[in-house]
Every structure is written in C-alpha cells, then in structure tokens.
DSSP file (Angstrom, degrees, kcal/mol; ACC not computed):
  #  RESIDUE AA STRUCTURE BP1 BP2  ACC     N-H-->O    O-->H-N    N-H-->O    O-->H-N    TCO  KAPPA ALPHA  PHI   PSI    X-CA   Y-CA   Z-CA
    1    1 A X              0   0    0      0, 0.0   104,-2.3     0, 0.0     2,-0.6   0.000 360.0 360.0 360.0 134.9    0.0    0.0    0.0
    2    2 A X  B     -a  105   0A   0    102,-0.2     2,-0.8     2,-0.0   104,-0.2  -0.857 360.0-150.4-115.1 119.6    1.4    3.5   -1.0
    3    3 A X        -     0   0    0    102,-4.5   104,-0.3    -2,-0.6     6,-0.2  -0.736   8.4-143.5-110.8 139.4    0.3    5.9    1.4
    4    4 A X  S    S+     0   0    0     -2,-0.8     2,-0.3   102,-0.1    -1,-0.1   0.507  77.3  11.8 -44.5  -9.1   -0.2    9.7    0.2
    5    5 A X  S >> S-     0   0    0      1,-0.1     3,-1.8   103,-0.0     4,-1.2  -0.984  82.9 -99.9-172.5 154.0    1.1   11.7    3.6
    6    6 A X  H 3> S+     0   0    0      1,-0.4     4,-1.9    -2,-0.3     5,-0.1   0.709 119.2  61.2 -76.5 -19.7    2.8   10.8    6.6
    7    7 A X  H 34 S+     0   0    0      2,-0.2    -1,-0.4     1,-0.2     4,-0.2   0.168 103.9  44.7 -88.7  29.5   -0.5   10.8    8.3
    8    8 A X  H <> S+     0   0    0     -3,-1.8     4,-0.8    -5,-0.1    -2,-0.2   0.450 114.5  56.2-110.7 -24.2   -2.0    8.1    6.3
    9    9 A X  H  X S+     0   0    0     -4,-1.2     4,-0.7     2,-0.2     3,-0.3   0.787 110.3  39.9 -56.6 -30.0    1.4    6.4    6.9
   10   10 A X  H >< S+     0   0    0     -4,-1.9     3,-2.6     1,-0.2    -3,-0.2   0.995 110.9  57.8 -73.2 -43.4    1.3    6.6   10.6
   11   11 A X  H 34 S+     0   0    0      1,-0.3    -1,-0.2    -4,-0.2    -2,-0.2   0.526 114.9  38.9 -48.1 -33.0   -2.5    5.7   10.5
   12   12 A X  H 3< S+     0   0    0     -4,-0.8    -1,-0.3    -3,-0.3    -2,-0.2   0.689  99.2  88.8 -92.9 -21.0   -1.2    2.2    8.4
   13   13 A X  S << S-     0   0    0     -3,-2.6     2,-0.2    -4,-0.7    57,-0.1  -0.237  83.7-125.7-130.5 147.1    2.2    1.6   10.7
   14   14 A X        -     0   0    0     55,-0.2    -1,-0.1     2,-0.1    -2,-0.1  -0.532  43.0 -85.4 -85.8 178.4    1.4   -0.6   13.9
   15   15 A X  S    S+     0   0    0     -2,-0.2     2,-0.5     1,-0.1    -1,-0.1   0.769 106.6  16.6 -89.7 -33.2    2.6    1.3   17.3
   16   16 A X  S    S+     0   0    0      2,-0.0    21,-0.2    53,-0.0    -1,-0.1  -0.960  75.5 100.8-136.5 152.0    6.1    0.0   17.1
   17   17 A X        -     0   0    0     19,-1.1    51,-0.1    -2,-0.5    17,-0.1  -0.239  61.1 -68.6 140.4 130.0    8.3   -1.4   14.9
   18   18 A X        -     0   0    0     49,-0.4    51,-2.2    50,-0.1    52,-0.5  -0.066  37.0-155.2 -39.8 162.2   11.6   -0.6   12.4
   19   19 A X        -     0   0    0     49,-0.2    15,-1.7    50,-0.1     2,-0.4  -0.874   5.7-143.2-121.2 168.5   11.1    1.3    9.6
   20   20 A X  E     -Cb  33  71A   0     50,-3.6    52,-1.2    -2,-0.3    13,-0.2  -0.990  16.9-153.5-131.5 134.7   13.5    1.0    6.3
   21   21 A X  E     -Cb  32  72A   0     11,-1.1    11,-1.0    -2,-0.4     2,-0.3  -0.344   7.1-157.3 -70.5 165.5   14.7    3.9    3.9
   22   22 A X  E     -Cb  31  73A   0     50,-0.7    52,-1.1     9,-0.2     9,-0.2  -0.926  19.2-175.7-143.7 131.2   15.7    4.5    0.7
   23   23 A X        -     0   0    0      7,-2.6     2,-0.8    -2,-0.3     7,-0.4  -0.474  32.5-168.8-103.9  62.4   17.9    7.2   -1.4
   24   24 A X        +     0   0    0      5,-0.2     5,-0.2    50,-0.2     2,-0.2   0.057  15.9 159.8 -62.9  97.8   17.3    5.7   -4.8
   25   25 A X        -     0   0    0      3,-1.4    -2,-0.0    -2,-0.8     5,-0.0  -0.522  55.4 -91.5-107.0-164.6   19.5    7.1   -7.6
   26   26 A X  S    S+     0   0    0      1,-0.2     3,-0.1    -2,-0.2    -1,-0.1   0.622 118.1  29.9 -93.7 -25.1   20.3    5.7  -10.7
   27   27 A X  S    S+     0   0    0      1,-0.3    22,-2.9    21,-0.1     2,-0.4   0.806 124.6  26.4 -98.4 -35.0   23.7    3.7   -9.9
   28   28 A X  B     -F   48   0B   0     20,-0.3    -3,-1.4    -5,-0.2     2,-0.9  -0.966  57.4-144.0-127.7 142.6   23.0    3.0   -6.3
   29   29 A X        -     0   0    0     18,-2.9    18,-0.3    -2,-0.4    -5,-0.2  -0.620  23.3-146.6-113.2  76.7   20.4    2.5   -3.7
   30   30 A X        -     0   0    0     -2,-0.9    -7,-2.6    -7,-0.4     2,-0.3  -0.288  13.4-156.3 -46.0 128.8   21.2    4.0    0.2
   31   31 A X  E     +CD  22  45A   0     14,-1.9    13,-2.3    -9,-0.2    14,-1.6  -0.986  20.8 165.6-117.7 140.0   19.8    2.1    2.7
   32   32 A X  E     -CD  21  43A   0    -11,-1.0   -11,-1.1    -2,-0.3    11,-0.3  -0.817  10.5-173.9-133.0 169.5   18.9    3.4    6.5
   33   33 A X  E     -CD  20  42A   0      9,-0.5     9,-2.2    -2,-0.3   -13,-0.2  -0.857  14.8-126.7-149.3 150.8   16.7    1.6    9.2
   34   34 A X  E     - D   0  41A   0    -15,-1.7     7,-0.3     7,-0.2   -15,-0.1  -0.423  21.6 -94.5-102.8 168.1   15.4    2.6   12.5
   35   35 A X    >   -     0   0    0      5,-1.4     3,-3.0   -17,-0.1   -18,-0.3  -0.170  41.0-111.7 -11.9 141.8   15.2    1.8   15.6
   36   36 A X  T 3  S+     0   0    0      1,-0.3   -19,-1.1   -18,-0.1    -1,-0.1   0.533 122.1  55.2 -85.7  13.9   11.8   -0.3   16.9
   37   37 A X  T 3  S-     0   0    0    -21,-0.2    -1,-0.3     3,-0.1   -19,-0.0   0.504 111.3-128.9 -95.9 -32.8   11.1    2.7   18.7
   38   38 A X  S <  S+     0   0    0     -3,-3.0   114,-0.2     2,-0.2     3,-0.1   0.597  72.6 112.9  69.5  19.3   11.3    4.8   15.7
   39   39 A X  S    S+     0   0    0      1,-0.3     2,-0.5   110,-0.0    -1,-0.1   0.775  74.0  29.5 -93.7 -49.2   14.0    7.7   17.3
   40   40 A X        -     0   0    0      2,-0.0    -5,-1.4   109,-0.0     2,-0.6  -0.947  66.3-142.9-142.2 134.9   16.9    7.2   15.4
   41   41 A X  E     -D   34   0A   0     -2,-0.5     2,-0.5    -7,-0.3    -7,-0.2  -0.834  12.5-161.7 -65.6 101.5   18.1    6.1   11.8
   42   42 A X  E     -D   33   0A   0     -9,-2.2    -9,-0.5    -2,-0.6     2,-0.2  -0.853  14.5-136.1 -96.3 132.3   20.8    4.3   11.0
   43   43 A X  E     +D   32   0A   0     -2,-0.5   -11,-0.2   -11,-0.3    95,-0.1  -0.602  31.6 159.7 -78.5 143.8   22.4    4.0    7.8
   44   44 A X  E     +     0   0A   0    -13,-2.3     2,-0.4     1,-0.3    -1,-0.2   0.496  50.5   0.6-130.6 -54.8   23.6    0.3    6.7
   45   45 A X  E     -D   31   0A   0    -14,-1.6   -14,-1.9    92,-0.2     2,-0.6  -0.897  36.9-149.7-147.9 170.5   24.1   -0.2    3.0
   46   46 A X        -     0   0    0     -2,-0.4     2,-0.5   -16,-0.2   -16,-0.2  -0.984  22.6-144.7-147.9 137.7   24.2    0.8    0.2
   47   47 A X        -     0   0    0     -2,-0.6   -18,-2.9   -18,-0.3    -2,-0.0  -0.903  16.1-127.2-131.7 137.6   23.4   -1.4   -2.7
   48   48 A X  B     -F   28   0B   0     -2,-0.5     2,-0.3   -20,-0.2   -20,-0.3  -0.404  42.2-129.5 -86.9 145.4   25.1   -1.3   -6.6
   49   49 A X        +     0   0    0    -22,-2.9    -1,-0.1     1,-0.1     3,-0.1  -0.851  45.8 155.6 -91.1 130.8   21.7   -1.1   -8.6
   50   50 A X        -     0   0    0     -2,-0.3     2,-0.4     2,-0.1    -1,-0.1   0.469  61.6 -34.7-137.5 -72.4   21.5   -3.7  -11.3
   51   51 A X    >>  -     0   0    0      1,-0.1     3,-3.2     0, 0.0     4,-1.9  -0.961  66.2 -90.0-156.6 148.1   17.7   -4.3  -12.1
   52   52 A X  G >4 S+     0   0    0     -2,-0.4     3,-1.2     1,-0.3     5,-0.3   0.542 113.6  46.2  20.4-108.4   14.8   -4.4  -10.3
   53   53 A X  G 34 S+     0   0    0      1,-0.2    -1,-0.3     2,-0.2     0, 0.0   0.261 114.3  55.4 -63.5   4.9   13.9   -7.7   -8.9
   54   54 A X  G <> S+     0   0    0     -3,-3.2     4,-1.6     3,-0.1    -1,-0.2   0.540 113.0  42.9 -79.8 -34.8   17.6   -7.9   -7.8
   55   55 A X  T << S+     0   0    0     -4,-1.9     4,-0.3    -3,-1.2    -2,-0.2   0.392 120.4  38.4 -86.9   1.8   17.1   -4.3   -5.9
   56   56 A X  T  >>S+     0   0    0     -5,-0.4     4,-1.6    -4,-0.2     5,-0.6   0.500 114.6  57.9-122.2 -41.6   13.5   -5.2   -4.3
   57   57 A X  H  >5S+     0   0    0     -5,-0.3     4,-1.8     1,-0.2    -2,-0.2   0.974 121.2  30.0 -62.3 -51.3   15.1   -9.2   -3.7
   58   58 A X  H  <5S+     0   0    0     -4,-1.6    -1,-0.2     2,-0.2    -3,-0.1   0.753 119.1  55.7 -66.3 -26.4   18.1   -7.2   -1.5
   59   59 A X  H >>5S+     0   0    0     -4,-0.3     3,-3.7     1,-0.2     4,-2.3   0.991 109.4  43.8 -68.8 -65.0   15.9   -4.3   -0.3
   60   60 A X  H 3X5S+     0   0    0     -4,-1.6     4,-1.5     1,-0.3    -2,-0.2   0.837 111.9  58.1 -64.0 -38.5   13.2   -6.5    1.4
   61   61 A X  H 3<<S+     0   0    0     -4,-1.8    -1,-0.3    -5,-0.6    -2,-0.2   0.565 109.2  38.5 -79.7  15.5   15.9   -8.8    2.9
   62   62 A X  H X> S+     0   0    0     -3,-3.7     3,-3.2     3,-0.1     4,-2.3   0.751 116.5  54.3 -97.1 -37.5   17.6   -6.4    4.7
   63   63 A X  H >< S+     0   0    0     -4,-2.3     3,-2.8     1,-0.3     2,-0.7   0.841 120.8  40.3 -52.6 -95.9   13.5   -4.9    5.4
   64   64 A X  T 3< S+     0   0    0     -4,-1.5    -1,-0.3     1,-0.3    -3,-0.1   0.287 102.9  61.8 -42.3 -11.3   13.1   -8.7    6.7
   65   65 A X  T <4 S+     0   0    0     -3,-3.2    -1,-0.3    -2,-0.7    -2,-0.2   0.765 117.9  38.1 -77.6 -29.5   16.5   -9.4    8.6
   66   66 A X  S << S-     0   0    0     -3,-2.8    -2,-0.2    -4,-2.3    -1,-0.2   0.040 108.1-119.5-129.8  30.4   15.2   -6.5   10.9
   67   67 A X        -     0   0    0     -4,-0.3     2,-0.5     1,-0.2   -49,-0.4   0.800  46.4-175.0  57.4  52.1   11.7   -7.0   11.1
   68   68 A X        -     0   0    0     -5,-0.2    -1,-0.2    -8,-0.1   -49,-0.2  -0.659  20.0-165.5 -76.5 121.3   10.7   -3.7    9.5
   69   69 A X        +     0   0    0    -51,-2.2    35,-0.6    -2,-0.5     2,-0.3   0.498  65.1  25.1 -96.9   9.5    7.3   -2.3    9.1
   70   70 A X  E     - e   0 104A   0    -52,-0.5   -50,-3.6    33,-0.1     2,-0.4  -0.989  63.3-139.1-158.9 154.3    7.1    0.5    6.8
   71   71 A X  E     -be  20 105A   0     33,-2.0    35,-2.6    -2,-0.3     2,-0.5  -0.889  14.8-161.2-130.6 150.4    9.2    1.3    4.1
   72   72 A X  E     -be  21 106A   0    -52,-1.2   -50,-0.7    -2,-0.4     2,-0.4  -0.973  12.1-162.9-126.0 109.0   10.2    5.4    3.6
   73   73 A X  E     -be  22 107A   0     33,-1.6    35,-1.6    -2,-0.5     2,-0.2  -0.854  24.8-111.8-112.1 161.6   11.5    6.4    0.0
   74   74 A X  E     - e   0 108A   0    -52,-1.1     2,-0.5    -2,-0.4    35,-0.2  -0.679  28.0-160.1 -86.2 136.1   13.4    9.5   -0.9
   75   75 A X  E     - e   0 109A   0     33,-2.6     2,-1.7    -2,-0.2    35,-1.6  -0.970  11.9-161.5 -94.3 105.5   11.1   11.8   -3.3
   76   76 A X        +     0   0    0     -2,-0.5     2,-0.5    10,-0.3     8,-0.5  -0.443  17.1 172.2-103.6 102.3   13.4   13.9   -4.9
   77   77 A X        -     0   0    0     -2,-1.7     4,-0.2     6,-0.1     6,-0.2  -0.697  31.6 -85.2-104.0 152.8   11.8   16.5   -6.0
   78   78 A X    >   -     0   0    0      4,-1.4     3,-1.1    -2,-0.5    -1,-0.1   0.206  37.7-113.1 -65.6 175.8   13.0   20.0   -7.7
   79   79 A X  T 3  S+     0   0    0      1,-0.2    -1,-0.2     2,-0.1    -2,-0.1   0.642 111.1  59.7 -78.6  -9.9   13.7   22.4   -6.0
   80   80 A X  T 3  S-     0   0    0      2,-0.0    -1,-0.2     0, 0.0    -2,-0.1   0.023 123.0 -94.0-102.7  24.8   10.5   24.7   -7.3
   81   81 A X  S <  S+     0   0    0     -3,-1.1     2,-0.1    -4,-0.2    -2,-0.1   0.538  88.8 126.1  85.7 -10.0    8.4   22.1   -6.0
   82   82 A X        -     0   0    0     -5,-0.1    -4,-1.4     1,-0.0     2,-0.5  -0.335  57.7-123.7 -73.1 157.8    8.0   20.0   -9.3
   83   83 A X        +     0   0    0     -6,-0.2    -6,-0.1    -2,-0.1     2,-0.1  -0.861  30.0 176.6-122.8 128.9    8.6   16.4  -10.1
   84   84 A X    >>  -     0   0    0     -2,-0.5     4,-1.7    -8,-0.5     3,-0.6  -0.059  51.8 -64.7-100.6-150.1   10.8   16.1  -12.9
   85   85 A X  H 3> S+     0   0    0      1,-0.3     4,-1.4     2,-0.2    -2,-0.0   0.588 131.4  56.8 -32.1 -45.8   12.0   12.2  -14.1
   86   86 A X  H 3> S+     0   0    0      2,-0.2     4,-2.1   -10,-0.2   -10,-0.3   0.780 102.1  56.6 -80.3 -41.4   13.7   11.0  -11.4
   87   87 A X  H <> S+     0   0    0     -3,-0.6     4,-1.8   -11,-0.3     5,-0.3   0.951 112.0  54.3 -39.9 -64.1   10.4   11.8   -9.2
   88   88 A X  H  X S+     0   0    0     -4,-1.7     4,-1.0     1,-0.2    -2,-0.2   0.863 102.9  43.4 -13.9 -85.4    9.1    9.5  -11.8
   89   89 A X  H  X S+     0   0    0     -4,-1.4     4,-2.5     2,-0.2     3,-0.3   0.770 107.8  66.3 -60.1 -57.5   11.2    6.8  -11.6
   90   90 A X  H >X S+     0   0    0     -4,-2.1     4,-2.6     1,-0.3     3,-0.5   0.942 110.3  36.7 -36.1 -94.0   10.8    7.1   -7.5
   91   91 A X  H 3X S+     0   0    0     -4,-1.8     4,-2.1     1,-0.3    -1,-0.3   0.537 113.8  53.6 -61.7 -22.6    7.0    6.2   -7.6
   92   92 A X  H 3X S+     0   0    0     -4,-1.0     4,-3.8    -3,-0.3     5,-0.4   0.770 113.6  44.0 -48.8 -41.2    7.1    3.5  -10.6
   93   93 A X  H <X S+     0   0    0     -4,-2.5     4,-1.1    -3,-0.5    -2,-0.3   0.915 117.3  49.5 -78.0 -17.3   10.0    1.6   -8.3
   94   94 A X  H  X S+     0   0    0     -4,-2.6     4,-2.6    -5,-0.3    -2,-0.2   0.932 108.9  49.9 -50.4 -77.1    7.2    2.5   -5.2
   95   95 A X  H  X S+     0   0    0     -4,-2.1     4,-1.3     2,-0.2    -2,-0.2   0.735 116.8  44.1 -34.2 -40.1    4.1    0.9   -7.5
   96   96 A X  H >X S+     0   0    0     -4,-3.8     3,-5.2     1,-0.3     4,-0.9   0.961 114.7  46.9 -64.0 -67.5    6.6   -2.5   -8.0
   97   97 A X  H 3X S+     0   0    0     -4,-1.1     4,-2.2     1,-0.4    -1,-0.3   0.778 106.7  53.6 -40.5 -36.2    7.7   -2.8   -4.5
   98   98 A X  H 3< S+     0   0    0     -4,-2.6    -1,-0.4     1,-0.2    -2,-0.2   0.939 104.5  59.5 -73.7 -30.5    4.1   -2.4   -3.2
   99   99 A X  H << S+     0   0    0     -3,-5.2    -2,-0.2    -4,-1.3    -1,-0.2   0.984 112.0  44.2 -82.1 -54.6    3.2   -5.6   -5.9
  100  100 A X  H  < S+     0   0    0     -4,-0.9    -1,-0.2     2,-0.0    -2,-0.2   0.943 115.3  32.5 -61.3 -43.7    5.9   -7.7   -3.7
  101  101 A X     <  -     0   0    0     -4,-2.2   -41,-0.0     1,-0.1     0, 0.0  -0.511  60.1-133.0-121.8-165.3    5.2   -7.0   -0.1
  102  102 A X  S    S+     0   0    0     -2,-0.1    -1,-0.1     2,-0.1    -4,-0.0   0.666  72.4 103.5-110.9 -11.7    2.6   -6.2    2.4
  103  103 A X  S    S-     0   0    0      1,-0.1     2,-0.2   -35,-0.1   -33,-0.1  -0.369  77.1-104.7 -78.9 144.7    4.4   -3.1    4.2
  104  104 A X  E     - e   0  70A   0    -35,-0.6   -33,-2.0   -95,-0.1     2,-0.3  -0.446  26.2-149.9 -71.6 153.7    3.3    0.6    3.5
  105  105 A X  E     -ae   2  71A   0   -104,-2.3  -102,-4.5   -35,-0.2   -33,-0.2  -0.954  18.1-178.0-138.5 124.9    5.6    2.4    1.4
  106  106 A X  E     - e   0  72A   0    -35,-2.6   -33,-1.6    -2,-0.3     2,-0.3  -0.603  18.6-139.6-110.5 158.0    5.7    6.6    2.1
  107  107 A X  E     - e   0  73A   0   -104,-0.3     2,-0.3   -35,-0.2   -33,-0.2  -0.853  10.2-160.8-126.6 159.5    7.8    9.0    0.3
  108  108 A X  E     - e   0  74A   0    -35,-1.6   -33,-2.6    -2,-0.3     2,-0.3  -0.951  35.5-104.4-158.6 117.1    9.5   11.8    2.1
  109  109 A X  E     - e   0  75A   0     -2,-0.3   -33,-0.2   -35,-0.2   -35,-0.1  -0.292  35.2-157.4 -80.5 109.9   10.7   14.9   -0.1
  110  110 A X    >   +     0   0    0    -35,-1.6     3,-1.6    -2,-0.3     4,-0.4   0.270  32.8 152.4 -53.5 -10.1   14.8   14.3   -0.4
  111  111 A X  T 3  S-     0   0    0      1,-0.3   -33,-0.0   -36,-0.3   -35,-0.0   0.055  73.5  -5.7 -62.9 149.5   15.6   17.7   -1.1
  112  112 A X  T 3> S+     0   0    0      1,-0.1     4,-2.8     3,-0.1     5,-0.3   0.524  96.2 126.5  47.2  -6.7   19.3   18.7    0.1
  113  113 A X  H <> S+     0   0    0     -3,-1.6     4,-2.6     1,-0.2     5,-0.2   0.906  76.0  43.4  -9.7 -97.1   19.4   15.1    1.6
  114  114 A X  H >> S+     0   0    0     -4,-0.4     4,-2.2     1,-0.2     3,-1.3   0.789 111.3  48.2 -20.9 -58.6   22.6   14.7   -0.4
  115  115 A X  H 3> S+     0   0    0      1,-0.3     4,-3.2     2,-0.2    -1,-0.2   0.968 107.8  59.1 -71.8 -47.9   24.1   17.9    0.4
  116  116 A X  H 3X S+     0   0    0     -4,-2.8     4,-0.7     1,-0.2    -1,-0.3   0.737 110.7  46.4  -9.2 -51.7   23.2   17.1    4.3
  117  117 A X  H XX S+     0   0    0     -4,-2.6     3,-1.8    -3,-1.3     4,-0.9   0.977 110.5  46.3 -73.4 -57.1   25.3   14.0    4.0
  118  118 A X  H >X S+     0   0    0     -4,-2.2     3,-9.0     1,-0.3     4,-3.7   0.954 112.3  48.0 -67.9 -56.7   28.0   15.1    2.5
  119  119 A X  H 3< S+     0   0    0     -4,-3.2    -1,-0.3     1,-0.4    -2,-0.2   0.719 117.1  46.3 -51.4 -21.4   28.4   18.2    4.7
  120  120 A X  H << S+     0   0    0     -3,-1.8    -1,-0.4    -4,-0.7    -2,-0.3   0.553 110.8  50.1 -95.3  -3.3   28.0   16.0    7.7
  121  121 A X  H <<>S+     0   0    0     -3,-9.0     5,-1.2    -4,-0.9     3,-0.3   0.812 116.3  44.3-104.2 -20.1   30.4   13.3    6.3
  122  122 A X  T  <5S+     0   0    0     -4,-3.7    -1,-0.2    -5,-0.4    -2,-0.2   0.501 110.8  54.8 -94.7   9.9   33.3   16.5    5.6
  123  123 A X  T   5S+     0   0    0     -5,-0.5    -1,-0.2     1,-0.1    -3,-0.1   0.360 108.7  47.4-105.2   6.0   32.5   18.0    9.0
  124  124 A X  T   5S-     0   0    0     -3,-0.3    -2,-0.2    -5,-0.1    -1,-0.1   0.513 123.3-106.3-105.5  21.8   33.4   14.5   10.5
  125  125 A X  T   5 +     0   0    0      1,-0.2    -3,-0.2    -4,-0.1     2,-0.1   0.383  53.1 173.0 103.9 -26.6   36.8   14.2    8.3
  126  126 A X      < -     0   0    0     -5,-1.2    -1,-0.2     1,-0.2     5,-0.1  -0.198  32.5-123.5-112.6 111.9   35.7   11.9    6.0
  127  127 A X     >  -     0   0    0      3,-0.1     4,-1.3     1,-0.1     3,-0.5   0.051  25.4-117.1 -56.5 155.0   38.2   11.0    2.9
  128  128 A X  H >> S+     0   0    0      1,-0.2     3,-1.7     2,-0.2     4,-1.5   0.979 115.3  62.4 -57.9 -57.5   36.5   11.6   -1.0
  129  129 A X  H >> S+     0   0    0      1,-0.3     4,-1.3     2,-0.2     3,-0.7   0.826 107.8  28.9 -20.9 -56.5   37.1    7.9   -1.0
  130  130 A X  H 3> S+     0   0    0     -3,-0.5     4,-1.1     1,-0.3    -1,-0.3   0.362 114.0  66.9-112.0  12.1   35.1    6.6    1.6
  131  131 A X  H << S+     0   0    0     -3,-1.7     4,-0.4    -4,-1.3    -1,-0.3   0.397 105.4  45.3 -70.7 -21.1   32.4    9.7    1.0
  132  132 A X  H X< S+     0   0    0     -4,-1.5     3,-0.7    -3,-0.7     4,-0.4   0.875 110.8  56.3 -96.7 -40.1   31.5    8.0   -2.7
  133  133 A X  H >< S+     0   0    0     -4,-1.3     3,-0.6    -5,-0.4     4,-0.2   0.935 124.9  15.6 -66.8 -86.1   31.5    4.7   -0.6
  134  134 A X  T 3X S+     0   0    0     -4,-1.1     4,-1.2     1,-0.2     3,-0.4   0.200  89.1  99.0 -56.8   0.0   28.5    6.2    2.1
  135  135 A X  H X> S+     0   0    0     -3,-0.7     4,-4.3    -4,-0.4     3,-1.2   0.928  84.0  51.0 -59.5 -53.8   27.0    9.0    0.8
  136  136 A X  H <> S+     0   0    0     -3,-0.6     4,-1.0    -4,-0.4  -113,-0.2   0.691 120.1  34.2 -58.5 -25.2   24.0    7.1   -0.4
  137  137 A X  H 34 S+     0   0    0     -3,-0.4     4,-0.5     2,-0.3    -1,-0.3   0.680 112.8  58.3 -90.1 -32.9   23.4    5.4    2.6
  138  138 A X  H XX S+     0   0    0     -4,-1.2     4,-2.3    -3,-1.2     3,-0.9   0.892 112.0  46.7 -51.7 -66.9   24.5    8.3    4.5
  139  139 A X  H 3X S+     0   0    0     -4,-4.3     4,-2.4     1,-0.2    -2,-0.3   0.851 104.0  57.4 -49.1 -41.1   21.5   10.1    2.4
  140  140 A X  H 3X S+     0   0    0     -4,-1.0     4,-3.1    -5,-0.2    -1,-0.2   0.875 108.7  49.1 -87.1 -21.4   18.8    7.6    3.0
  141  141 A X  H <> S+     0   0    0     -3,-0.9     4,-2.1    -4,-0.5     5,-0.4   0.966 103.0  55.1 -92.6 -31.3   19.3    8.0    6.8
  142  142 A X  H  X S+     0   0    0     -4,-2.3     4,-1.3     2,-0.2    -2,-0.2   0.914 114.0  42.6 -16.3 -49.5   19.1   11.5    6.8
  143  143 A X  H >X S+     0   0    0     -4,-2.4     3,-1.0     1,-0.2     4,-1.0   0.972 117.4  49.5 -87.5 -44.1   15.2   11.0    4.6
  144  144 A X  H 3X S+     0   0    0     -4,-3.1     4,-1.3     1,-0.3    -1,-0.2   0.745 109.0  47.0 -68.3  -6.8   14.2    8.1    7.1
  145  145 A X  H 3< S+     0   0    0     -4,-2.1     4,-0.5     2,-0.2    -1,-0.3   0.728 110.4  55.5 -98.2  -4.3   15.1   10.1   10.5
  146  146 A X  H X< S+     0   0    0     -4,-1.3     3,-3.3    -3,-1.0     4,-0.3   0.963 109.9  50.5 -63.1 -58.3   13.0   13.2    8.8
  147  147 A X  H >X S+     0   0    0     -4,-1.0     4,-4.2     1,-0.4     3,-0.7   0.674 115.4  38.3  24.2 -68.2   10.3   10.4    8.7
  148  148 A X  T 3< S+     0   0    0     -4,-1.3     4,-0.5    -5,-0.3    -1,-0.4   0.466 108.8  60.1 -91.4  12.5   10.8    9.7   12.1
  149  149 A X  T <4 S+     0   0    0     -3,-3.3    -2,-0.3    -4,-0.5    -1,-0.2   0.605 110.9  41.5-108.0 -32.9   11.1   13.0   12.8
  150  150 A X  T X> S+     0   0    0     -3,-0.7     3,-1.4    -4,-0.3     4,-0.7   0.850 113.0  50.3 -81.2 -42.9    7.5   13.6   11.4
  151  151 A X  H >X S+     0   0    0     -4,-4.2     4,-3.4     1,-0.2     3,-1.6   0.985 104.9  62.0 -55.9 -49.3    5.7   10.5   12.9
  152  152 A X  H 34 S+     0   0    0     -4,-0.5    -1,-0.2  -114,-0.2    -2,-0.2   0.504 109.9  33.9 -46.4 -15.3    7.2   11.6   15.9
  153  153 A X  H <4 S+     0   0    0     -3,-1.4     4,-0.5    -4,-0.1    -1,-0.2   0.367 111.0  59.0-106.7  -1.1    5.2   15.3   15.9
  154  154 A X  H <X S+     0   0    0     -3,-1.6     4,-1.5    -4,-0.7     3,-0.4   0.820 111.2  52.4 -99.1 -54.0    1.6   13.7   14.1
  155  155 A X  T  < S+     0   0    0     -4,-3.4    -3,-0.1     1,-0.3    -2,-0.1   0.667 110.4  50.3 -80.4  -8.8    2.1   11.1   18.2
  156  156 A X  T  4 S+     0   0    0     -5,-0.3    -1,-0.3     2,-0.1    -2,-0.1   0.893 111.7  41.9 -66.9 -60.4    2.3   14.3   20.0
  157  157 A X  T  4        0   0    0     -4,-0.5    -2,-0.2    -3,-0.4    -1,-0.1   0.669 360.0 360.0 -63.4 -14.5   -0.4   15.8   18.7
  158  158 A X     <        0   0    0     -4,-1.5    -1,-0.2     0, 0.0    -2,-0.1   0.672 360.0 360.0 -85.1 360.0   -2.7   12.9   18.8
C-alpha cells in the first residue's frame, strides 16, 4: 500500500516497529533503518543497482533481517516544487515494490538530503574515497530520521 502523507502512513504503521529507507539514484540505492522505537536512523548499505527484482530481492531482505514495518523512500523532487523524471522513476520503483510486499511504502521529499550528508560526512573528516562509498546510505538516513522525525510530531499531537 502507497500511502499519500505521513498521516495516512502513521495511521497504516502498527505502534512499534523498524522502519526501512531508501535514497534511490540511478547507480545506487542507500539504505537506513530505524530503531523499533522509531527515534533514530541508522544508515547500513548501500546497494550497486542492477535491475529491479535484484534491488526489491536485497531491499526486502535487509526490510526482513530486521523485522521492519514500513518502508520510507526519498522523493526527490525539484527544487520549485515540481517532479521532474527521477520523481518519476521514485513512484514507478514504489508501485513495483508495493506488488511484492505487504508493508506501506511513504515518500519523504529528499531535497538537500545529499548535500546534508555530505556536509555531515566532511565535518566529520571523512576522505572523498570513503564519502563516494557512504553517501548514499549516508543520504537515505538522513530521509528516514525526517520520517521519524514527522511521525514523531503527528504522536504528540494525537
């Protein structure tokens, strides 16, 4: 199920329970997952993109090693508020993934993700080497703790 807004995503998500990200670009796919608590994001992998049912087979078995229950994808959308291709692409690779599993799938607007990462991975030191290595992964916990950063102010207010 692909749910329109983070409140029809909280409204699907049971009371606890990991969630898993994604920062899907075109060579690689960043992966983050949370806590069962929902507090904090960690980034884990990052995975070489090849086709499809080879990215959904690895994505849902890391979402299954760690007993995840909602799945968070980066929207990246321009910066004037449009969605150009890559937006696109985002919500076709949603529609498949929703045909494989039963977990809600959310989108969470990506913008300056990247730059976020990077700045945080060159205020911690972090050689260009091993910055191409993490970024993506870097990126995707950055969009899942906004995520949890949103569920976390719709469970105040309720």
């Amino acid at each position: 199920m692909i749910c329109d807004s983070a409140e029809a995503f909280a409204a699907a998500l049971p009371r606890t329970g990991a969630l898993i990200g994604a920062d899907l670009g075109t060579v690689t796919l960043g992966v983050a997952v949370s806590d069962g608590l929902r507090s904090v994001a960690s980034p884990i992998e990052t995975i070489k993109r090849k086709k499809f049912t080879l990215d959904a087979a690895r994505f849902l078995a890391i979402s299954e090693g760690r007993a995840c229950v909602g799945i968070v994808l980066g929207l990246p959308i321009n910066m004037d508020g449009s969605e150009g291709p890559r937006a696109q692409s985002t919500r076709a690779f949603a529609r498949n993934l929703s045909r494989l599993t039963e977990l809600p799938i959310a989108f969470w607007d990506e913008r300056l993700s990247t730059m976020a990462a990077e700045r945080a991975l060159l205020e911690a030191d972090t050689s260009r080497r091993r910055r191409a290595e993490v970024i993506d992964h870097v990126a995707a916990g950055y969009i899942l703790q906004g995520m949890l950063d949103r569920l976390g102010h719709l469970g105040r207010q309720a």
